[in-house]
PyMOL CGO cylinders between C-alpha atoms (Angstrom):
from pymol import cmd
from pymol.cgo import CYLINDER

trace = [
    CYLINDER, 32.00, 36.86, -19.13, 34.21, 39.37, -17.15, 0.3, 1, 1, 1, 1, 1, 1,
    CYLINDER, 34.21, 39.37, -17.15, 33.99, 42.06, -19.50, 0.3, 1, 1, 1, 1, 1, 1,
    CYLINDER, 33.99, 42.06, -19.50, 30.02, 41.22, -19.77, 0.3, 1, 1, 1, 1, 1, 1,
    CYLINDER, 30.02, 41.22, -19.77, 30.46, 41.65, -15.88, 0.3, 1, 1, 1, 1, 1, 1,
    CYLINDER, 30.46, 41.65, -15.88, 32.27, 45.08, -15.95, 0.3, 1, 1, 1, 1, 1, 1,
    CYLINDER, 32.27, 45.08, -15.95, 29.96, 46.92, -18.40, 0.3, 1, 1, 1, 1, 1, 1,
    CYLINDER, 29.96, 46.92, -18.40, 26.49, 45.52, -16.54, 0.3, 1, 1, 1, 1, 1, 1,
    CYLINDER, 26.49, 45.52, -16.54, 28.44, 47.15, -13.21, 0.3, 1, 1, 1, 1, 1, 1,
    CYLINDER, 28.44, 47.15, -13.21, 29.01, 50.49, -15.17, 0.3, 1, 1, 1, 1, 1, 1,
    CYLINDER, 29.01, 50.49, -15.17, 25.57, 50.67, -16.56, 0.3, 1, 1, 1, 1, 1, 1,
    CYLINDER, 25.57, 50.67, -16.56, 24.16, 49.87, -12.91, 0.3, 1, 1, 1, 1, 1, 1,
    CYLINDER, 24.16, 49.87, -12.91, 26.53, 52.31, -11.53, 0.3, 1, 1, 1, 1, 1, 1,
    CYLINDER, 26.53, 52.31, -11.53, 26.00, 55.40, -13.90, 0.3, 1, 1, 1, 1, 1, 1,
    CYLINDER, 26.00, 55.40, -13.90, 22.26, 54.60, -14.39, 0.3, 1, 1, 1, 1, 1, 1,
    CYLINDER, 22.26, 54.60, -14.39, 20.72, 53.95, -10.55, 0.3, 1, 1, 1, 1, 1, 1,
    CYLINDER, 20.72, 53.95, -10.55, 18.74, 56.47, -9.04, 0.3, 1, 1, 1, 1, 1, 1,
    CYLINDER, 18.74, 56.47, -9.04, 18.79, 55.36, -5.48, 0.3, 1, 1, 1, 1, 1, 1,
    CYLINDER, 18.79, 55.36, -5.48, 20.10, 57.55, -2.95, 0.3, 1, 1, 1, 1, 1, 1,
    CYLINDER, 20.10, 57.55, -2.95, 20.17, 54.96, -0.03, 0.3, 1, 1, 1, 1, 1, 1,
    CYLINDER, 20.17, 54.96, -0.03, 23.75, 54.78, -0.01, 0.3, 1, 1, 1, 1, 1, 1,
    CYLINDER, 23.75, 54.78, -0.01, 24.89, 58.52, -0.69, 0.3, 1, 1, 1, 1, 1, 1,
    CYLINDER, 24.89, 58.52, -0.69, 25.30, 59.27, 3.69, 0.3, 1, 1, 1, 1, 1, 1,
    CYLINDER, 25.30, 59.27, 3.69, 26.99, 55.84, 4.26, 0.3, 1, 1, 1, 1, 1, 1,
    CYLINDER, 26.99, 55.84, 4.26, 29.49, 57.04, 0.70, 0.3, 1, 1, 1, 1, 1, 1,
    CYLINDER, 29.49, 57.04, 0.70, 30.12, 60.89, 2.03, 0.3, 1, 1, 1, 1, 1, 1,
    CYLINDER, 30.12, 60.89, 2.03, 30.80, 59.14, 5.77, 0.3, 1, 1, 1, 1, 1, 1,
    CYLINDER, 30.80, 59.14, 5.77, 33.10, 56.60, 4.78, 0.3, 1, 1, 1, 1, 1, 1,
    CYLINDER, 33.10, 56.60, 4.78, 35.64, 58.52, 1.95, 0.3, 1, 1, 1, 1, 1, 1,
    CYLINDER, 35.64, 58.52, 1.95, 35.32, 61.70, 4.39, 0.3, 1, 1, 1, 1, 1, 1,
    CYLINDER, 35.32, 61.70, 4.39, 36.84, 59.46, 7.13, 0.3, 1, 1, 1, 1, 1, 1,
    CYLINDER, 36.84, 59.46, 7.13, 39.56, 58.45, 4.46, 0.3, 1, 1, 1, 1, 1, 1,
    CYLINDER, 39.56, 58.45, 4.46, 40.57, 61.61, 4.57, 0.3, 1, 1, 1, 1, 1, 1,
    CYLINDER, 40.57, 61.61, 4.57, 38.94, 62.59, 1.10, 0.3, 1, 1, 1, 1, 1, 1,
    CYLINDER, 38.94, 62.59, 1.10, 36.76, 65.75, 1.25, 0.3, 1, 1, 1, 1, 1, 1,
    CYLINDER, 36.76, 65.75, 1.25, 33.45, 66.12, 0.55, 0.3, 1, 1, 1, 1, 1, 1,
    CYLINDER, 33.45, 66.12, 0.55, 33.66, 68.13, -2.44, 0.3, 1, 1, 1, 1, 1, 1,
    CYLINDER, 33.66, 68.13, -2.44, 35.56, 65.43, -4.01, 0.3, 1, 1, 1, 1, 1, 1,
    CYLINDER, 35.56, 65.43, -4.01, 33.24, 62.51, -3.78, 0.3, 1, 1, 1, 1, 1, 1,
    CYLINDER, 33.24, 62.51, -3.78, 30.46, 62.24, -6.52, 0.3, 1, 1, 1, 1, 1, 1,
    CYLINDER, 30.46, 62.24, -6.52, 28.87, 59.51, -5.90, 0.3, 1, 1, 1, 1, 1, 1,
    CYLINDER, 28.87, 59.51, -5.90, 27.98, 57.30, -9.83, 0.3, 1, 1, 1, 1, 1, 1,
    CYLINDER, 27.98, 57.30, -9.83, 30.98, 59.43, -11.00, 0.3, 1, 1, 1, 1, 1, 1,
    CYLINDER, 30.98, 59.43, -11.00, 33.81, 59.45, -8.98, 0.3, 1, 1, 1, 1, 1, 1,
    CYLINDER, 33.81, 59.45, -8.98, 32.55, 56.39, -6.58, 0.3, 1, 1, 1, 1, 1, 1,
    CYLINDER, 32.55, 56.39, -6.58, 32.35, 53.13, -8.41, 0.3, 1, 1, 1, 1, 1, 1,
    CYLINDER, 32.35, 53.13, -8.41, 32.87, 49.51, -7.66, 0.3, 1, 1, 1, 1, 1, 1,
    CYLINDER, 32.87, 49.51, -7.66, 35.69, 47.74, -8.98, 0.3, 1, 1, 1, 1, 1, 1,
    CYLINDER, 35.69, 47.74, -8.98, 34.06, 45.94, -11.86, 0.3, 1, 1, 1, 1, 1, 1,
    CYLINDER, 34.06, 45.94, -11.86, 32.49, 49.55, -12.72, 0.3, 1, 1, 1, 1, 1, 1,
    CYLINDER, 32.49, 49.55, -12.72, 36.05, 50.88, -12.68, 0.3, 1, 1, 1, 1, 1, 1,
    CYLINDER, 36.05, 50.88, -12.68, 37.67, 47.99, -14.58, 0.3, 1, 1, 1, 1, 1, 1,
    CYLINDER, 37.67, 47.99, -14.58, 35.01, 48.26, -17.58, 0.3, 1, 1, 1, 1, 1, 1,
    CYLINDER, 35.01, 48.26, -17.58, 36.36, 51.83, -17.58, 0.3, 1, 1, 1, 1, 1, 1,
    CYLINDER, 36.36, 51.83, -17.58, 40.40, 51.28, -17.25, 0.3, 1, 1, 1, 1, 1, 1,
    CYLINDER, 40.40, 51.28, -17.25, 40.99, 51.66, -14.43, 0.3, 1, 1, 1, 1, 1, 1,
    CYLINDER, 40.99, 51.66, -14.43, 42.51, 49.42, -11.73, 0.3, 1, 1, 1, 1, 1, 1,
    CYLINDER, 42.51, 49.42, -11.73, 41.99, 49.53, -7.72, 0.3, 1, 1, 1, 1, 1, 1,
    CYLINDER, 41.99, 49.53, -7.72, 45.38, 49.90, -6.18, 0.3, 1, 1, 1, 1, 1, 1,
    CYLINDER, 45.38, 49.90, -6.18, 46.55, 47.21, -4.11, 0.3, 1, 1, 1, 1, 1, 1,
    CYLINDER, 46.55, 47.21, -4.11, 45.72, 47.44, -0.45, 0.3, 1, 1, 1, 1, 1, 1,
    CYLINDER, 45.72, 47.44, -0.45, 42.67, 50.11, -1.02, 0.3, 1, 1, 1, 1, 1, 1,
    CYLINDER, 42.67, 50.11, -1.02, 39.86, 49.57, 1.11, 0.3, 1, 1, 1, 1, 1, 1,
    CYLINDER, 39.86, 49.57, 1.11, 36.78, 50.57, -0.42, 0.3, 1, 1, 1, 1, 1, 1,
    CYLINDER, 36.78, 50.57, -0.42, 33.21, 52.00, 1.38, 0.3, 1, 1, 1, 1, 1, 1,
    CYLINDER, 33.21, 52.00, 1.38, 30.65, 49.29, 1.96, 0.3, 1, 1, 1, 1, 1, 1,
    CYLINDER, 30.65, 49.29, 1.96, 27.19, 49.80, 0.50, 0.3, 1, 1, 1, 1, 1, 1,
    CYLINDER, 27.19, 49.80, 0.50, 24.50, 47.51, -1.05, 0.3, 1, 1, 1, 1, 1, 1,
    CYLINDER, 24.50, 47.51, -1.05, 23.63, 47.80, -4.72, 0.3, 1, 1, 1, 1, 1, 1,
    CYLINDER, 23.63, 47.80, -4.72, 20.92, 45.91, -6.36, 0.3, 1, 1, 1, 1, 1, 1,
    CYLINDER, 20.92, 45.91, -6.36, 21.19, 43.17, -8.96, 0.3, 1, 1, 1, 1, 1, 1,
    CYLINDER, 21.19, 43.17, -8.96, 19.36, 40.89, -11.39, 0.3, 1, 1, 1, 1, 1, 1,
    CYLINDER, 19.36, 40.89, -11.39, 19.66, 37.53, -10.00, 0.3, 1, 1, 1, 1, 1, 1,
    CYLINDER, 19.66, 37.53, -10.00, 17.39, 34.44, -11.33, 0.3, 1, 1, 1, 1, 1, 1,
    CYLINDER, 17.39, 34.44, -11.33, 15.66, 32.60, -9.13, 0.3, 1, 1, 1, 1, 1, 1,
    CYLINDER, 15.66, 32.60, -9.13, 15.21, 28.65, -8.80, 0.3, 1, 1, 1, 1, 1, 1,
    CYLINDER, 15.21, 28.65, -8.80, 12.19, 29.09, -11.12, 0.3, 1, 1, 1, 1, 1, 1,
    CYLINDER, 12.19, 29.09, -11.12, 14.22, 30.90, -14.01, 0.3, 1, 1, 1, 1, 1, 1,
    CYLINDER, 14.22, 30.90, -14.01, 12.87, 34.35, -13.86, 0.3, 1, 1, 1, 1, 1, 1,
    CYLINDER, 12.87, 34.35, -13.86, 14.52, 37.42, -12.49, 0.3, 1, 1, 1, 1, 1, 1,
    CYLINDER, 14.52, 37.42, -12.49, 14.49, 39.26, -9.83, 0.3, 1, 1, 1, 1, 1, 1,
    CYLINDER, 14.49, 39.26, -9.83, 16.17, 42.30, -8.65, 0.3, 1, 1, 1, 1, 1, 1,
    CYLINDER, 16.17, 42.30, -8.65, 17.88, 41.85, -4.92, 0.3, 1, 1, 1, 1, 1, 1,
    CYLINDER, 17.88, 41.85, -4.92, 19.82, 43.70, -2.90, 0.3, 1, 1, 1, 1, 1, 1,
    CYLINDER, 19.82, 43.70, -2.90, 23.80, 42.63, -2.33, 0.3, 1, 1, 1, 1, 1, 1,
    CYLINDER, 23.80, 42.63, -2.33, 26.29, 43.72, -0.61, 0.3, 1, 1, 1, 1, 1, 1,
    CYLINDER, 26.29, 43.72, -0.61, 29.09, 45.73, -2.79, 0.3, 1, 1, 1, 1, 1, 1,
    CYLINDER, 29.09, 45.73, -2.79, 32.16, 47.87, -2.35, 0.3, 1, 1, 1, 1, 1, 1,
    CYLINDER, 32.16, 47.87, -2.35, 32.85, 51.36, -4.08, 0.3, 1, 1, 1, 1, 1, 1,
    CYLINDER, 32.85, 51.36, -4.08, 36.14, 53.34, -4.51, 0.3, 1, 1, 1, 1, 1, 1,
    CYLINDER, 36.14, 53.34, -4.51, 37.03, 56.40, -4.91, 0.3, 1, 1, 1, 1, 1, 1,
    CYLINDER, 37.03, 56.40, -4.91, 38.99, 57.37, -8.09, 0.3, 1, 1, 1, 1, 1, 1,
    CYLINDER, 38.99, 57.37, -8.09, 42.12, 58.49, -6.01, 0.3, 1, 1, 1, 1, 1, 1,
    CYLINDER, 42.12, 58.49, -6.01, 42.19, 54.67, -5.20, 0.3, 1, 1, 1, 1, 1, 1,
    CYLINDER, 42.19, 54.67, -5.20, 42.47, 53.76, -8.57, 0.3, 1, 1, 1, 1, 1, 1,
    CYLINDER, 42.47, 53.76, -8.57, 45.16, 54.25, -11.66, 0.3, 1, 1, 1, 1, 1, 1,
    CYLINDER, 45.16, 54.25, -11.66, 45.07, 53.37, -15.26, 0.3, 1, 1, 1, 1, 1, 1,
    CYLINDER, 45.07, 53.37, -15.26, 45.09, 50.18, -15.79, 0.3, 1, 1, 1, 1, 1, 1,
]
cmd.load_cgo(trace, "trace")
């Protein structure tokens, strides 16, 4: 389930095409001290189950940039939707091998 988890995370992460959180990503790693040039958002940004499915692991006490992704959730009725939730991204410099 985890691992199914992970690579449906990945495949979100590498495959979306929205740019509604690319400001709020630049803003936030920028203020981290990261710069600009550095942060490639869907290559270099990714959330933590995005990272994991590639092994890699967030280091302890990294706090990641806020942004909302979108997800297939099913409803009461049994068919799916796609929502927006709330998620957190990192920036590789956060993360080591795992």
């Amino acid at each position: 389930m985890k691992t199914e988890q992970q690579q449906d995370a990945l495949i979100r992460a590498r495959t979306g095409n929205s740019m509604l959180n690319y400001q709020a990503i630049l803003a936030g790693f920028t203020a981290k001290g990261i710069p600009a040039a550095d942060i490639i958002p869907r290559e270099n940004v990714l959330t933590y189950d995005a990272w994991q499915a590639i092994g890699r692991q967030v280091k302890k006490g990294e706090k990641g940039v806020k942004v909302i992704s979108w997800k297939k959730m099913t409803d009461k009725t049994g068919s799916e939707k796609i929502r927006p939730a709330p998620a957190t991204v990192f920036h590789i410099s956060q993360t080591q091998e795992a």
